[in-house]
N, C-alpha and C positions, 0 to 999 in steps of 0.2 A: 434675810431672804433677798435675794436677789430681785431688779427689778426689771421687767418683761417689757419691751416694747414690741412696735409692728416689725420693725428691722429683723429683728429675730425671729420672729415667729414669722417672717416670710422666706426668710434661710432656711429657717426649720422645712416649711412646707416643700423646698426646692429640693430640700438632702432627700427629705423620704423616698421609700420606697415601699410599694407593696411585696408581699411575701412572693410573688411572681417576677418582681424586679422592676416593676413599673414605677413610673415619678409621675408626677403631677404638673402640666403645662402650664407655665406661667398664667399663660393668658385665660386660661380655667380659673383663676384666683379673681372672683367678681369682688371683695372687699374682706380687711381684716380690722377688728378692732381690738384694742388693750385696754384695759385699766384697773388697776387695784387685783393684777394676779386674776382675771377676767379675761379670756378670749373669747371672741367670737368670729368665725372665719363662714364665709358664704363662697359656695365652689358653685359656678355656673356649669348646668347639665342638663339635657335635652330630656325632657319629661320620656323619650321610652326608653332613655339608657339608666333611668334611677335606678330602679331595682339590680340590676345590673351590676352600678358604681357601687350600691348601701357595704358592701362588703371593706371598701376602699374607704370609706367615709368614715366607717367604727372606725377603721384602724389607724387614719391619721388624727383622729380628734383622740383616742387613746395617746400616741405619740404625743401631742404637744400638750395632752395634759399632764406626761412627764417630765418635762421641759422645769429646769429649776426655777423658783418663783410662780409658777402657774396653779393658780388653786382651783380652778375650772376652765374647760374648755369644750367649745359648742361648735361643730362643723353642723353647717345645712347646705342643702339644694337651693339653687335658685335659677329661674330659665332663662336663659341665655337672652340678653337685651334684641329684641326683635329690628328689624331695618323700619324706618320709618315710614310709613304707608300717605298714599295721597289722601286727603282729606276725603274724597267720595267713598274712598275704600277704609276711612275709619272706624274701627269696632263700635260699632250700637250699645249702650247700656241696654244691660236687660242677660247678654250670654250669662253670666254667672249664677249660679245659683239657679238655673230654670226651670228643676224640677222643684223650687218649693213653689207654693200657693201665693203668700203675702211674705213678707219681709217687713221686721216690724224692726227700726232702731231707739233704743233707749237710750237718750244722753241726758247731759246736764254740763251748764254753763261752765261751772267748777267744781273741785274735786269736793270732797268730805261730805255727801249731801244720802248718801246712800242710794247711790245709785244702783249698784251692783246687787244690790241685797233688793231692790227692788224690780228688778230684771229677772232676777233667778225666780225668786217668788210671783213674779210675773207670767213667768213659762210656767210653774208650776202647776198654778191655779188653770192657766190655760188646757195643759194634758191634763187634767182631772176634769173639765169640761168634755173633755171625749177627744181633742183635736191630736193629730199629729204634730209633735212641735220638738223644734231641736235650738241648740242655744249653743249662739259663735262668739267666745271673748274676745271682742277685735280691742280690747285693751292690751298690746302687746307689752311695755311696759310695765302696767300693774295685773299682772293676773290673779285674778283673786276665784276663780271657780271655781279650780279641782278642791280649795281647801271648804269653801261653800256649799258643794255638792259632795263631799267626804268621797272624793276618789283618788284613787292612787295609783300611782304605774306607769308606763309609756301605755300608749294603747296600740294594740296590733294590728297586723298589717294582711291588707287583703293583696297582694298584687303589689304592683307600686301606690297604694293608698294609703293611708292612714283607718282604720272605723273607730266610727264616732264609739267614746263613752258613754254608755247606757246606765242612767240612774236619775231615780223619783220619775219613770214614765218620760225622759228626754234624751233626745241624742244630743251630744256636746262632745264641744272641743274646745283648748283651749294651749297656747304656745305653753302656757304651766304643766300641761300635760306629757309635755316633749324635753322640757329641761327640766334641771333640779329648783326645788321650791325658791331658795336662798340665793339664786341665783341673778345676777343684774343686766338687764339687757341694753346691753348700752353699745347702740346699733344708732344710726345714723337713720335720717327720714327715709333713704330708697330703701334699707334694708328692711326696716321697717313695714314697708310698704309689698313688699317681695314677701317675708313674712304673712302677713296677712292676705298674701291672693293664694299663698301653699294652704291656707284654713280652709279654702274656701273651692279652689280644683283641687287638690291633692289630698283632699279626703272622700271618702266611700258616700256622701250625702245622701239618703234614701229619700222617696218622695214623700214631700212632708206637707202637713197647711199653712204651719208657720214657723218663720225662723226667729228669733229673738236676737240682734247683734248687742250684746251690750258694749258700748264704746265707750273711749277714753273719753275724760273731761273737757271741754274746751272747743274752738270752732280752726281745726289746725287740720292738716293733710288728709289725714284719716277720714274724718269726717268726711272731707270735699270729692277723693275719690271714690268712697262709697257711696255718695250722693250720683255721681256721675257713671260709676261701673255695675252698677245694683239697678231693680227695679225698685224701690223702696216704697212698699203700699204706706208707711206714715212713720212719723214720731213720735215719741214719746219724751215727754223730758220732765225732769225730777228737779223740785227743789224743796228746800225746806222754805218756812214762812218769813223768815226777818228780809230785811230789805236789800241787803249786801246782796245774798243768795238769789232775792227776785231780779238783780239788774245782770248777773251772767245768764240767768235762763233767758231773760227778753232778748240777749247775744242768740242765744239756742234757736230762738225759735227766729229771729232773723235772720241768719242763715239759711236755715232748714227752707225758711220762702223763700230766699234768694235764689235757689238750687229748686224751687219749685218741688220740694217734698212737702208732703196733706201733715199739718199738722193734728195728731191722733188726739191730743188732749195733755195737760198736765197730772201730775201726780204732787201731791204736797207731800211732802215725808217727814216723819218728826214734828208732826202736825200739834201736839200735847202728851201732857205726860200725867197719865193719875199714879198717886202714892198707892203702892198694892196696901199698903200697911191699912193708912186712914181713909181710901180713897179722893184725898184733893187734887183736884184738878190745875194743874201748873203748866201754863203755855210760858218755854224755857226760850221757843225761838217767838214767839206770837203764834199768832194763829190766824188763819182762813187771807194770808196774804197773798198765795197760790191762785184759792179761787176767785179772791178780787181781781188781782192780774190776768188770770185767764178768761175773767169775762171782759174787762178793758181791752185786752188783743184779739179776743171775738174767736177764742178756741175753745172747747169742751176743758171740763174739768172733769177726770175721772177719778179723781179720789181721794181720802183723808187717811193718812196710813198713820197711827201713832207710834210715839217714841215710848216702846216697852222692851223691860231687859230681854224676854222668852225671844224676840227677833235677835240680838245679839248674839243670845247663848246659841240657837241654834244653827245662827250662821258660822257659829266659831266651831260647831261640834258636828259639821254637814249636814246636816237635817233641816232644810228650809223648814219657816215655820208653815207653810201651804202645804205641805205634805205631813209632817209629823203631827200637826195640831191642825187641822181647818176648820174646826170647829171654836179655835178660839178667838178672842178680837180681834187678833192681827189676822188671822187665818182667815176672818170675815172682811176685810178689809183690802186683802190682796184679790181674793177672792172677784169681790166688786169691781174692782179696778180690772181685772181682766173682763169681767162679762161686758165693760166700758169699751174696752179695746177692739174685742170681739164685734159688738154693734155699729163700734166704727169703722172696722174691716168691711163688715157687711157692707156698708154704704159708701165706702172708697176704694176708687182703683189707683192702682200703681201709676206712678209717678215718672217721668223721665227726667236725668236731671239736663240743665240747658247745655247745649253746643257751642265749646268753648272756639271761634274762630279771629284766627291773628291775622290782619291784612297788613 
């Protein structure tokens, strides 16, 4: 198979043509990337002409995924790079998102800690509380929802929106939603970044009380914009107990005050593990490291979530376990941890994060 670089795939986009005879202007071409028979191409367009172009968009992301060597390929929207505003006329955090209530971010220092499985089950437990809650993967990279929440499909379109996926009582969205499962996004940090504000304007968001972001690993772009462009009423941050895992979360949560975000409290994850057989109890990372360190940084400790297969299976078969089973340990456990969150809600207001000024 032949192999695919940008050179070609920006010939390509020059030759095309719509079935009207139309071509596509250079300067419309905001970035393209390759790799391993992977495209990805972001076409800059004015949020009222989308609906409009979608027609144009099928049709040259169908073209170049005929292209020899190409095993997939992914055209999006992105809004045209604005002119740079004087500093008094800077956008306020706070526009995005204004019609939810709280804005809650879930992270953790580094990846493997279950983060995601504690996010989903996080919102869960929350909408079985009675609250409106909707849940944004701003892990653009690893999305892991639609396979977590067992959904499937593109989701449909109201207008030039996206609406949200409805399942277990949550609206969500997630870029997994928009591509294929097996697909690699291997996009550059503004694309990236472009991505993540289309989750966030260019879907249908109804008014909610609370949003769940759960985000990538680590204290990197993502992070720092949504600290800055969000209202974010607090954090949450997830680790398991051994020590390695505690010194990226004390990252986590140094940030998050750098940026002037309320820390909401920690989550211990894989806190122990009983044998279903004999019932022994085996602390595989240790134990109660979590809430040692959350009372040392002087943050609430919301929770001890154990390490049981029934969270696994169910996250692998979409059926959080907050919905299918709440009644079981883990499902009493996630449970907590939201009614933790929720208390904390109560008694925190949103955040702004600091004004970045260059003299």
């Amino acid at each position: 198979m032949a192999a695919i670089d940008e050179t070609a795939v920006r010939a390509r986009i020059g030759a095309f043509r719509t079935a009207e005879g139309a071509g596509i202007p250079a300067g419309m071409v905001d970035s393209v990337a390759t790799r391993d028979g992977l495209v990805q191409v972001a076409l800059m367009v004015a949020k009222a002409d989308a609906a409009r172009q979608e027609p144009m968009r099928r049709a040259l992301e169908a073209d170049l995924a005929a292209m020899p060597g190409v095993r997939n390929a992914t055209v999006m929207f992105t809004a045209p790079r604005a002119t740079p505003q004087p500093q008094a006329q800077a956008q306020e955090p706070g526009t995005l998102l204004g019609q939810v209530g709280s804005i809650v971010a879930v992270a953790s220092g580094k990846g493997g800690v279950g983060k995601s499985t504690v996010a989903v089950n996080l919102a869960v437990a929350l909408a079985r509380q009675g609250k409106r809650v909707g849940l944004l993967d701003a892990d653009i990279y690893g999305p892991s929802l639609p396979r977590m929440l067992g959904t499937k499909g593109k989701p449909e379109m109201a207008g030039n929106k996206l609406v949200p996926i409805e399942a277990w009582g949550l609206k969500a969205i997630s870029i997994g939603h928009v591509v294929e499962e097996e697909t690699a996004m291997v996009w550059r940090g503004p694309m990236v970044l472009n991505a993540l504000t289309q989750l966030m304007t260019q879907v249908a968001w109804p008014e909610l009380d609370v949003m769940v972001l759960d985000l990538p690993p680590g204290t990197g772009d993502v992070q720092l914009t949504l600290a800055q462009r969000l209202k974010l009423a607090g954090a949450v941050i997830v680790s398991t107990p051994q020590d390695i895992s505690l010194l990226d979360a004390r990252r986590g949560i140094s940030m998050f005050r750098q940026v002037r975000v309320p820390i909401l409290g920690v989550v211990e994850n894989m806190s122990f593990f009983c044998c279903p057989n004999c019932g022994t109890r085996t602390d595989i990372f240790g134990h109660g490291g979590a809430e040692a360190e959350a009372q040392r940084l002087g943050v609430p400790f919301l929770g001890a979530v154990p390490l049981l297969a029934p969270i696994r299976e169910t996250s692998d078969a979409g059926t959080p376990i907050a919905a299918s089973a709440p009644e079981s340990e883990a499902g009493r456990a996630f449970a907590a941890v939201a009614t933790a969150v929720a208390a904390g809600l109560d008694g925190a207001g949103p955040a702004r994060g600091p004004r970045i000024v260059i003299e």
